[in-house]
C-alpha positions as CSV (number, residue, x, y, z in Angstrom):
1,X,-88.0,-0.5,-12.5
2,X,-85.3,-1.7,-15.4
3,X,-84.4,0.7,-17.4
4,X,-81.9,-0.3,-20.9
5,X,-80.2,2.3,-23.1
6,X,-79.5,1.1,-26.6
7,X,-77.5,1.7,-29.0
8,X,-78.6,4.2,-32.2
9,X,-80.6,2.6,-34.6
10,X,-80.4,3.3,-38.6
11,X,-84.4,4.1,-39.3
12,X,-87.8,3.2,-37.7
13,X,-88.2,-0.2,-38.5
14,X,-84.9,-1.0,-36.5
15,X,-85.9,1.1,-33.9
16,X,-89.7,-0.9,-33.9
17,X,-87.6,-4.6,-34.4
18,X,-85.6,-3.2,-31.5
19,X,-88.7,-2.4,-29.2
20,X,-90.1,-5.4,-29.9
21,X,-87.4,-7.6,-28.8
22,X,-87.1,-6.0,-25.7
23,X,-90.6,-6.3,-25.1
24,X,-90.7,-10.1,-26.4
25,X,-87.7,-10.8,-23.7
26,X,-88.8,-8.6,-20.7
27,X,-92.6,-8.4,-20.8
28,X,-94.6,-5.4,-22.5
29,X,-93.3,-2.5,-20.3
30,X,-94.0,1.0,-21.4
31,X,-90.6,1.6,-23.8
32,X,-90.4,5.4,-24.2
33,X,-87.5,7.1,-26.6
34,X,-85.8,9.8,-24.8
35,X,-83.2,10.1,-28.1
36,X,-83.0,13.7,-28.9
37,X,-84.5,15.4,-32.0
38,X,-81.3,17.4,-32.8
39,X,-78.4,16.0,-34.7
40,X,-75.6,14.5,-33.0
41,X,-72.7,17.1,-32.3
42,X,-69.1,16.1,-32.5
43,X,-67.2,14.4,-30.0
44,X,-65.2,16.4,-28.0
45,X,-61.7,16.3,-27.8
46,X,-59.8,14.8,-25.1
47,X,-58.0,17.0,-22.5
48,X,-54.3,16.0,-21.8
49,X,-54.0,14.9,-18.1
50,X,-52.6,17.2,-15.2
51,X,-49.5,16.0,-13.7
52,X,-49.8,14.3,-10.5
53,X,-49.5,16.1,-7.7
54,X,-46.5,14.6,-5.0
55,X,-47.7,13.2,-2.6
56,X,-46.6,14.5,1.0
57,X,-45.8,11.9,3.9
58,X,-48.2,12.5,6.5
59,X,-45.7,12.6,9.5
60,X,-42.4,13.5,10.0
61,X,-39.3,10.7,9.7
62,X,-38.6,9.8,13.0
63,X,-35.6,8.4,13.9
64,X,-34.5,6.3,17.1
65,X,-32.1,7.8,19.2
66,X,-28.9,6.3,19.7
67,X,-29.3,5.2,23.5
68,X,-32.8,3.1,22.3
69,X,-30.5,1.2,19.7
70,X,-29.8,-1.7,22.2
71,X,-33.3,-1.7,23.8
72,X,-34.9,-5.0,22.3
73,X,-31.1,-6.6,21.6
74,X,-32.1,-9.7,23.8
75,X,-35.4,-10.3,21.6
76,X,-32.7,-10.8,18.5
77,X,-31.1,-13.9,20.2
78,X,-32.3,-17.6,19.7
79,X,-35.3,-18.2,22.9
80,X,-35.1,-21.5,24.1
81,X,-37.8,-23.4,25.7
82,X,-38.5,-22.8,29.7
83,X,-40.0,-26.1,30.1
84,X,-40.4,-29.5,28.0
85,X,-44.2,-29.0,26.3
86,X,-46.5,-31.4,27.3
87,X,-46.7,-33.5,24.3
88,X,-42.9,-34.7,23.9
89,X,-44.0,-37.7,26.2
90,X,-47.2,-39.0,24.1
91,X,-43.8,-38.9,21.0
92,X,-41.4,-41.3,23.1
93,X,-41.9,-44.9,23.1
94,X,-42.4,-46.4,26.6
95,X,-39.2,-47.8,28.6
């Protein structure tokens, strides 16, 4: 099922022109106006926009105590290598 709103048309022969380019480019489908009798009513006027509410953290800060400060201080220092990786050798030229 495809269903296409249009926009409003000025009189019935645009409205017909209308129909019948729909039907010449999908295939004769039933078209059926669902447009209102009534006349159209005003637009209504916009409603200013609510402040944003602020936004709560979720959890409380948690700080680290002072004796855990000192904890990971060996994973700040330079690592070095525990052995020589296997494919320095293939990079040296033979003696």
């Amino acid at each position: 099922t495809v269903m296409a709103v249009s926009e409003a048309f000025a009189d019935k022969p645009a409205v017909a022109a209308g129909i019948a380019a729909v039907r010449e480019c999908a295939g004769t489908g039933l078209v059926t106006d669902l447009s209102r009798v009534s006349p159209l009513r005003a637009v209504a006027r916009p409603q200013p926009v609510p402040e944003p509410i602020a936004v709560q953290p979720a959890c409380d800060e948690q700080l680290v105590p002072a004796n855990r400060l000192r904890a990971f201080a060996h994973a700040n220092s330079p690592r070095r290598q525990a052995a020589t990786p296997r494919w320095i050798g293939a990079a040296q030229a033979p003696a």
